[in-house]
PDB file as gemmi writes it, atoms N, CA and C in Angstrom:
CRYST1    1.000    1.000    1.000  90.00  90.00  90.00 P 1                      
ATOM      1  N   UNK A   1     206.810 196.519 141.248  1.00  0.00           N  
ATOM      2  CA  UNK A   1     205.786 197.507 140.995  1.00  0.00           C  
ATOM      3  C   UNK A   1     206.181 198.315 139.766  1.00  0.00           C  
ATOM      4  N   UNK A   2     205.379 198.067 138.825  1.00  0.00           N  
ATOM      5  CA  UNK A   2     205.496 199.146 137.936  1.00  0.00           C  
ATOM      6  C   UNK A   2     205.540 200.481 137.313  1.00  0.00           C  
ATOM      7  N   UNK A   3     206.285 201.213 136.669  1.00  0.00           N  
ATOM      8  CA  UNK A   3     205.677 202.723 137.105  1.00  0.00           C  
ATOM      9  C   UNK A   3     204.676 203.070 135.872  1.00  0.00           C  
ATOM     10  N   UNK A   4     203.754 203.883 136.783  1.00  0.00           N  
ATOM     11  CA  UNK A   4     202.463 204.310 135.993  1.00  0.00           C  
ATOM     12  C   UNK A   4     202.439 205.050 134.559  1.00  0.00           C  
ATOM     13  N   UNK A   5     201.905 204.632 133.876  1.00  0.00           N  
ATOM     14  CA  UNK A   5     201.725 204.845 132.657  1.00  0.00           C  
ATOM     15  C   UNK A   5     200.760 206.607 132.884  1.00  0.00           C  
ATOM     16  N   UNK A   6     201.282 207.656 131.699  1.00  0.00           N  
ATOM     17  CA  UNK A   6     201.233 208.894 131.387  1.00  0.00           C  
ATOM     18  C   UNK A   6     199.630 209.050 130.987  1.00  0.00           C  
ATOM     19  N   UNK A   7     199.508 207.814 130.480  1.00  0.00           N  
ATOM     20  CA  UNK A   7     197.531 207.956 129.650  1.00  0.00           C  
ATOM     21  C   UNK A   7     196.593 208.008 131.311  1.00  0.00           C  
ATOM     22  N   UNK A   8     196.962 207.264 132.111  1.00  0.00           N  
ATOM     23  CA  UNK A   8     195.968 207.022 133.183  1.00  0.00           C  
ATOM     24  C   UNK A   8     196.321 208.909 133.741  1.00  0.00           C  
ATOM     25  N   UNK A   9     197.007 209.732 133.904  1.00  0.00           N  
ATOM     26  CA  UNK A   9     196.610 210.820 133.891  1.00  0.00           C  
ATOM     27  C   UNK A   9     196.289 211.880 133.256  1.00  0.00           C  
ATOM     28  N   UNK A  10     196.284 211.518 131.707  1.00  0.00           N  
ATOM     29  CA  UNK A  10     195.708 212.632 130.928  1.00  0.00           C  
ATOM     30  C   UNK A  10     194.282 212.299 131.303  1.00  0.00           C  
ATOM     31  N   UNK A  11     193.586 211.386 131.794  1.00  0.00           N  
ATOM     32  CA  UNK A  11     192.478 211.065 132.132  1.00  0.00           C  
ATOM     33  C   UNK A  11     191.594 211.931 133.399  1.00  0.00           C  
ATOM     34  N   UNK A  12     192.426 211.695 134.033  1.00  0.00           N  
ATOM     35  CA  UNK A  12     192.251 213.064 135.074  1.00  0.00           C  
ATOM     36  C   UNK A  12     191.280 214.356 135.154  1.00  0.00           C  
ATOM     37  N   UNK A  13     190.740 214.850 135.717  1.00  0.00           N  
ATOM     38  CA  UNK A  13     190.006 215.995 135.655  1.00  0.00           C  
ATOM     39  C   UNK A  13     190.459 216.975 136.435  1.00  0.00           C  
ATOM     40  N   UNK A  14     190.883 218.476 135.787  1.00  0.00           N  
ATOM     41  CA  UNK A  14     191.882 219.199 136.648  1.00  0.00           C  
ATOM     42  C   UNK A  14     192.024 219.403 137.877  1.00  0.00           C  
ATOM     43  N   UNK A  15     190.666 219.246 138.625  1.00  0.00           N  
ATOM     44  CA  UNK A  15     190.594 219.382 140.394  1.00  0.00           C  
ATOM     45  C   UNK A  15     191.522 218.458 140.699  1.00  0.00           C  
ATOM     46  N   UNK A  16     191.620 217.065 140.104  1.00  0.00           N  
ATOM     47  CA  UNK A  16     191.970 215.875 140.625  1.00  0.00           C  
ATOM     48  C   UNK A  16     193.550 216.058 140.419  1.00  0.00           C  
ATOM     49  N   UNK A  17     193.905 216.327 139.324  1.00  0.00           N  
ATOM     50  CA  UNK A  17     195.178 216.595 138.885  1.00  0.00           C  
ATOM     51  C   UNK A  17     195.761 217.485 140.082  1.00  0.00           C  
ATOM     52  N   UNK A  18     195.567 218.443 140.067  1.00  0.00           N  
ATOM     53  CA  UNK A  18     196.275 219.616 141.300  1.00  0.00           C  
ATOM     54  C   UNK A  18     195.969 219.089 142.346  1.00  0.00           C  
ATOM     55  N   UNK A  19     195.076 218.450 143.132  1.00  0.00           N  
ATOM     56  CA  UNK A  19     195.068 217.353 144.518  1.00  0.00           C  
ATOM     57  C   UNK A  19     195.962 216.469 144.550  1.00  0.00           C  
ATOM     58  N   UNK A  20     196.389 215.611 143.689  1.00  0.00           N  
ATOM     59  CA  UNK A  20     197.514 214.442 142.976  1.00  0.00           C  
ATOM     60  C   UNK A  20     198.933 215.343 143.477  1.00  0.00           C  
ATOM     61  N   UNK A  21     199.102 216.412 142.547  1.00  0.00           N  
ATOM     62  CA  UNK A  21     200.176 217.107 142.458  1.00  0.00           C  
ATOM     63  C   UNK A  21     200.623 217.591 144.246  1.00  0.00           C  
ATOM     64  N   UNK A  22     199.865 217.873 144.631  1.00  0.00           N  
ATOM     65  CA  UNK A  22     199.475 218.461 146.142  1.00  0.00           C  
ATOM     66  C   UNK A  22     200.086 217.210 146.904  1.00  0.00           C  
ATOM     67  N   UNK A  23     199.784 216.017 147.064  1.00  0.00           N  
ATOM     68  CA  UNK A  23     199.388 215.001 147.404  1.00  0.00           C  
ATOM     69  C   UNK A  23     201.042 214.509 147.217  1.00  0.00           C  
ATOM     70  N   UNK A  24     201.773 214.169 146.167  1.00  0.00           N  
ATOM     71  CA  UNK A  24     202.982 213.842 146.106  1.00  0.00           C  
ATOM     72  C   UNK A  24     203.389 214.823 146.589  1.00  0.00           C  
ATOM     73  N   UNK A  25     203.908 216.035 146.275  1.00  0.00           N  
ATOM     74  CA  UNK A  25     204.429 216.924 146.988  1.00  0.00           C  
ATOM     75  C   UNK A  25     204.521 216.384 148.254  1.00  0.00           C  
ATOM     76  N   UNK A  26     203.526 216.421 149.241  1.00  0.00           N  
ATOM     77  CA  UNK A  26     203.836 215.710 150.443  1.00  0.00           C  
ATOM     78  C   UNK A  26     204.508 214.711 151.254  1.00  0.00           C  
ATOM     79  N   UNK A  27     203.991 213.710 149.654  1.00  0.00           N  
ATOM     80  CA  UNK A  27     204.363 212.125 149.789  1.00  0.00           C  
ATOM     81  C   UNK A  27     205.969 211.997 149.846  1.00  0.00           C  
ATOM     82  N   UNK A  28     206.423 212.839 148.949  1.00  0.00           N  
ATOM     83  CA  UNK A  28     208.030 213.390 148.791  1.00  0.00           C  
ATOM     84  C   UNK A  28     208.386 213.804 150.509  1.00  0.00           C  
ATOM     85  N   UNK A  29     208.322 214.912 150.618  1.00  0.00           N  
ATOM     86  CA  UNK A  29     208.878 215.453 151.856  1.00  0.00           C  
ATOM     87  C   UNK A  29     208.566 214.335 152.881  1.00  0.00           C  
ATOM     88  N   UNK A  30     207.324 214.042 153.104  1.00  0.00           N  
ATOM     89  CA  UNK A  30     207.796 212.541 154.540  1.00  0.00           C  
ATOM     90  C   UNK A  30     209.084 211.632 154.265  1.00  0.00           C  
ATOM     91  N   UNK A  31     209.351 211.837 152.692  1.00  0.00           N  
ATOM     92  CA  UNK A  31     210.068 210.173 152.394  1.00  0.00           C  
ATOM     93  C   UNK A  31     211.363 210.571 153.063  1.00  0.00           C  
ATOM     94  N   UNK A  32     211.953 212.393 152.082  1.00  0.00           N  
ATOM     95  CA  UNK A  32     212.607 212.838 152.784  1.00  0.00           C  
ATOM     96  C   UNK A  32     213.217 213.518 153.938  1.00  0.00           C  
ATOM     97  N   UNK A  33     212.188 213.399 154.858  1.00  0.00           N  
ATOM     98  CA  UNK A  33     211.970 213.480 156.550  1.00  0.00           C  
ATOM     99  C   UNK A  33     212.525 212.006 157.044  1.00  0.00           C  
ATOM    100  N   UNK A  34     211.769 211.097 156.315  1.00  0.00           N  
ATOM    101  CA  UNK A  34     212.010 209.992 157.251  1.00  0.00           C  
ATOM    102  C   UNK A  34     213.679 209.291 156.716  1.00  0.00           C  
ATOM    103  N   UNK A  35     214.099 209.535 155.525  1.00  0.00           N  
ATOM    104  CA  UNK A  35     215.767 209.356 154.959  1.00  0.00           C  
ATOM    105  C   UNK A  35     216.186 210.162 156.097  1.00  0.00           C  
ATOM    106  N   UNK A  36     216.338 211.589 156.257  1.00  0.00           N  
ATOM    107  CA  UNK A  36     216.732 212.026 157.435  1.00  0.00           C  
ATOM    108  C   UNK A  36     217.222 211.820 158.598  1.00  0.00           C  
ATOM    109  N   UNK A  37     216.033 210.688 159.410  1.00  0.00           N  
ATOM    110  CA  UNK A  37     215.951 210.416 160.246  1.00  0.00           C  
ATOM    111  C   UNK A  37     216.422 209.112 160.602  1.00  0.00           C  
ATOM    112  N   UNK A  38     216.734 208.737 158.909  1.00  0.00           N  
ATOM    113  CA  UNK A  38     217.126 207.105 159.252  1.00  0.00           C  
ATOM    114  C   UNK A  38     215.928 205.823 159.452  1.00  0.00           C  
ATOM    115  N   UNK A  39     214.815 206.741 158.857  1.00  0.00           N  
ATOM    116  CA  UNK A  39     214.024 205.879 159.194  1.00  0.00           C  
ATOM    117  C   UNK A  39     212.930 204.780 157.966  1.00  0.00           C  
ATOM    118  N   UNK A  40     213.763 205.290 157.025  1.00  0.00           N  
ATOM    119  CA  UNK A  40     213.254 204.428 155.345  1.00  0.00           C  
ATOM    120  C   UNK A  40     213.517 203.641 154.735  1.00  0.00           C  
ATOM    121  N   UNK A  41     212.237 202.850 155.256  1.00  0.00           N  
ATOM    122  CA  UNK A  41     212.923 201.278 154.420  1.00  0.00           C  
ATOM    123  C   UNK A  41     212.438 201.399 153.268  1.00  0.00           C  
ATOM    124  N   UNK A  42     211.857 201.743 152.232  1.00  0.00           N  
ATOM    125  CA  UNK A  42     211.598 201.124 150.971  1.00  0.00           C  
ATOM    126  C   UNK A  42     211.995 202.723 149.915  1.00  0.00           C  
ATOM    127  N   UNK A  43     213.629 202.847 149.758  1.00  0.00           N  
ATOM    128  CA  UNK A  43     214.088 203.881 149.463  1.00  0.00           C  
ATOM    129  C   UNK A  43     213.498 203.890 147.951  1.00  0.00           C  
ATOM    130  N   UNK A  44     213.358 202.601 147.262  1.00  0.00           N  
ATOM    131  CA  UNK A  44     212.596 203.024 145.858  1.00  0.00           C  
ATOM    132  C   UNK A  44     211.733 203.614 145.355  1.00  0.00           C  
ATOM    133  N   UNK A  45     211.111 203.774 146.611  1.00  0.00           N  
ATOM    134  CA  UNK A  45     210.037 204.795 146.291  1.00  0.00           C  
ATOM    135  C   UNK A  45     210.032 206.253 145.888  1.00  0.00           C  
ATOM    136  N   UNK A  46     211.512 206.872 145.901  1.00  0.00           N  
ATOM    137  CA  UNK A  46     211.294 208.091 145.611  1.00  0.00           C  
ATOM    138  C   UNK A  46     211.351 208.010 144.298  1.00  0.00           C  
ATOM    139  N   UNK A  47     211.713 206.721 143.457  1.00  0.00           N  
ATOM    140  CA  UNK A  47     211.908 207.111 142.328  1.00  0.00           C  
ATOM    141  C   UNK A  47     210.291 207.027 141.440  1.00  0.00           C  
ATOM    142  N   UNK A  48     209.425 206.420 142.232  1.00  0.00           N  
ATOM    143  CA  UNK A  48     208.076 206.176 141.826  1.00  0.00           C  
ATOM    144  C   UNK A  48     207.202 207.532 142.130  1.00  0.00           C  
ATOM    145  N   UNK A  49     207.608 207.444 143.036  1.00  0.00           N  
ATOM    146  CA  UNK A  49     207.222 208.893 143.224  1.00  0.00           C  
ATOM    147  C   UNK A  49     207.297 210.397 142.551  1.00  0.00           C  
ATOM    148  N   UNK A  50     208.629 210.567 142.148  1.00  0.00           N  
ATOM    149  CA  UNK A  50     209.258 211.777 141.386  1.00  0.00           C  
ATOM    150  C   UNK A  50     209.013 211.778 140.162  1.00  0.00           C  
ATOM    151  N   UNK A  51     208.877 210.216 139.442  1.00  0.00           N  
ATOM    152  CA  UNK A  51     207.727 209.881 138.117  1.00  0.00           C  
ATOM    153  C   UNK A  51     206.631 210.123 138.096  1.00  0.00           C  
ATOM    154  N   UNK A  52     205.496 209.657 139.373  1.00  0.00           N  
ATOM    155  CA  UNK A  52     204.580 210.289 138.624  1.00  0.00           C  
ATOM    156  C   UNK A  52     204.498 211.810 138.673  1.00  0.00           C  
ATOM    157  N   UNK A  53     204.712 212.136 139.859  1.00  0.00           N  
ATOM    158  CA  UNK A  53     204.840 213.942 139.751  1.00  0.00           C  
ATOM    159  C   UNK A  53     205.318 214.657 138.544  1.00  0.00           C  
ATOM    160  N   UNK A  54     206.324 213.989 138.170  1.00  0.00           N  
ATOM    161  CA  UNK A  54     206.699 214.833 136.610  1.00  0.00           C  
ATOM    162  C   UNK A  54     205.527 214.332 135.847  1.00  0.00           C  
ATOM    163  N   UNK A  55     204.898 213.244 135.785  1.00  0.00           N  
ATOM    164  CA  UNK A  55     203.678 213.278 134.386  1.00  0.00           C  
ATOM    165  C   UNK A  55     202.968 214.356 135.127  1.00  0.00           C  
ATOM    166  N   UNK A  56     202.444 214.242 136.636  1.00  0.00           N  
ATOM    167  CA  UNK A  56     201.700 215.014 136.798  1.00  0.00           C  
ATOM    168  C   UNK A  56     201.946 216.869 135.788  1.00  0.00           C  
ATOM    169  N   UNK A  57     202.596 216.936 136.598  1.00  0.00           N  
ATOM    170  CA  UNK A  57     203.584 218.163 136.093  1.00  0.00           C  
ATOM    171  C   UNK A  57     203.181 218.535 134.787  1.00  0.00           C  
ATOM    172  N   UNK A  58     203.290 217.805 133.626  1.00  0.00           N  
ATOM    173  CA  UNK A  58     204.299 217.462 132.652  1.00  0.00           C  
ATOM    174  C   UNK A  58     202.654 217.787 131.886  1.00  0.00           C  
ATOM    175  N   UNK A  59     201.700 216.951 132.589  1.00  0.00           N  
ATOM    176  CA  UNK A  59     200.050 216.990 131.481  1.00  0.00           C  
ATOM    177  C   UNK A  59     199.638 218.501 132.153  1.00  0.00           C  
ATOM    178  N   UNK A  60     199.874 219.003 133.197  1.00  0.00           N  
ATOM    179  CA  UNK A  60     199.192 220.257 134.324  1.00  0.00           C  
ATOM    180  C   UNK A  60     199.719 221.087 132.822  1.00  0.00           C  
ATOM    181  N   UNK A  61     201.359 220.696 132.663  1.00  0.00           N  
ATOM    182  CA  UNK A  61     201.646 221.962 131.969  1.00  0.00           C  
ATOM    183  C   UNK A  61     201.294 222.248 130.029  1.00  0.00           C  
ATOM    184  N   UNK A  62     200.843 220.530 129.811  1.00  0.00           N  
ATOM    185  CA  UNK A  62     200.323 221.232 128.642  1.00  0.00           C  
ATOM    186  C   UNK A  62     198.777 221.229 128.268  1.00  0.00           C  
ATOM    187  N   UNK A  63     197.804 221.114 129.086  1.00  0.00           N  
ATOM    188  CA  UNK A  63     196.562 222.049 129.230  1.00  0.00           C  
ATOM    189  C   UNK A  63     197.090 223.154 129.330  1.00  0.00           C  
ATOM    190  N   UNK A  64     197.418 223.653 130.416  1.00  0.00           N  
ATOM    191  CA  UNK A  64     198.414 225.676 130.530  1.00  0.00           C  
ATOM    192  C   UNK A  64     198.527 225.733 128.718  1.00  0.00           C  
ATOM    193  N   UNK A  65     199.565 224.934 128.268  1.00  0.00           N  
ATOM    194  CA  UNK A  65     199.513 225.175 126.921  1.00  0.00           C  
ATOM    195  C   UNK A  65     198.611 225.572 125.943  1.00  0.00           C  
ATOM    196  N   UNK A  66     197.575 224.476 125.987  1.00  0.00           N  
ATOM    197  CA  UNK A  66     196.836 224.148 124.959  1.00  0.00           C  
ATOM    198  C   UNK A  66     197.324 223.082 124.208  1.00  0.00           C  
ATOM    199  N   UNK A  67     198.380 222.069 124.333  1.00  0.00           N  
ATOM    200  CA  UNK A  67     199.130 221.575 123.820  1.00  0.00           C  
ATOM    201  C   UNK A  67     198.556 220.301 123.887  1.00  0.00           C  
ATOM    202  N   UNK A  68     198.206 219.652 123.046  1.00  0.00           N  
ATOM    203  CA  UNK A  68     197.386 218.341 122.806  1.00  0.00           C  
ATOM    204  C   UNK A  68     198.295 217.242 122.855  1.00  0.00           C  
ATOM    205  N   UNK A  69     198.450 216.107 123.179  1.00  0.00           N  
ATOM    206  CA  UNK A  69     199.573 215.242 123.376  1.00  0.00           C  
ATOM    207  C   UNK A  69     199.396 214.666 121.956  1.00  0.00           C  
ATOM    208  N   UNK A  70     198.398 214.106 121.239  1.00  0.00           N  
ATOM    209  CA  UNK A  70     198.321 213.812 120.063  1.00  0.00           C  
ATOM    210  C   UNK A  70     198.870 214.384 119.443  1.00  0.00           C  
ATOM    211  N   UNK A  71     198.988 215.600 118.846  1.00  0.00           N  
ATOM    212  CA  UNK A  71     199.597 216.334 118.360  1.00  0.00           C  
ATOM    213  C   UNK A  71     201.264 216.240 118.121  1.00  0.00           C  
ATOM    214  N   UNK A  72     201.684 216.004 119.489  1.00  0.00           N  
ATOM    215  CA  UNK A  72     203.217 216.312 119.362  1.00  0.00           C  
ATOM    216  C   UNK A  72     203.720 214.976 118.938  1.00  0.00           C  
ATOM    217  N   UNK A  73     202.625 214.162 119.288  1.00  0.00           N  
ATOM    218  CA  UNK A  73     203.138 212.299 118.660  1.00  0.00           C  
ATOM    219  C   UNK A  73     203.537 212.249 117.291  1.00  0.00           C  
ATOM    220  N   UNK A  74     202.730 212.310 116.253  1.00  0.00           N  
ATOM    221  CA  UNK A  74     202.241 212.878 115.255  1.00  0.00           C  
ATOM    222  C   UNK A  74     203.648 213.240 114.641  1.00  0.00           C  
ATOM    223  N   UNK A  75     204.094 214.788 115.404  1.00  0.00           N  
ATOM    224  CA  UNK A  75     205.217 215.254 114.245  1.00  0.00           C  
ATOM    225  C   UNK A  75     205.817 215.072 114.536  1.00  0.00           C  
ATOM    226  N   UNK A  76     206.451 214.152 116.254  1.00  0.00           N  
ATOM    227  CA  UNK A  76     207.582 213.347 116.319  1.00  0.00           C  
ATOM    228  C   UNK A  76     207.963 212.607 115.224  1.00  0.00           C  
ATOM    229  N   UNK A  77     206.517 212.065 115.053  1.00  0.00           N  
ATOM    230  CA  UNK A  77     206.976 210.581 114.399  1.00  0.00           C  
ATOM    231  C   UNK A  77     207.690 210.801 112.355  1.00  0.00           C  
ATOM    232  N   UNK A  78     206.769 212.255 112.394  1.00  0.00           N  
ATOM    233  CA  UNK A  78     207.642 212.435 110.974  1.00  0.00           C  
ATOM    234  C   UNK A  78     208.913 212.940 110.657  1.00  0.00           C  
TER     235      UNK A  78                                                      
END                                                                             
């Protein structure tokens, strides 16, 4: 399984974004309820998980900005 590419959530519409964000949040704590408990078989998942939450994160926080992702490509690249 691949991990999700950053463009499929700048796509997003902010309701959806903060439901997403909401949504892992959760998805996290069962994983680490059920590690706990001894009860998780497919431990890779936290790492799929904790990825997309940081894009989530990561686009939430530069709308807050104003911060255009184009933009920062741009003067990386010079």
């Amino acid at each position: 399984m691949a991990l999700p590419k950053i463009e499929d959530v700048r796509n997003l519409p902010d309701e959806e974004l903060a439901e997403e964000i909401l949504a892992l949040k959760r998805e996290l704590f069962q994983l680490r309820l059920e590690q706990a408990t001894r009860r998780l078989e497919k431990p890779h998942l936290f790492k799929h998980k904790k990825h997309r939450l940081s894009q989530l994160l990561t686009v939430e926080r530069e709308r807050q900005l104003g911060i255009s992702p184009t933009a920062t490509t741009k003067s990386e690249e010079e």
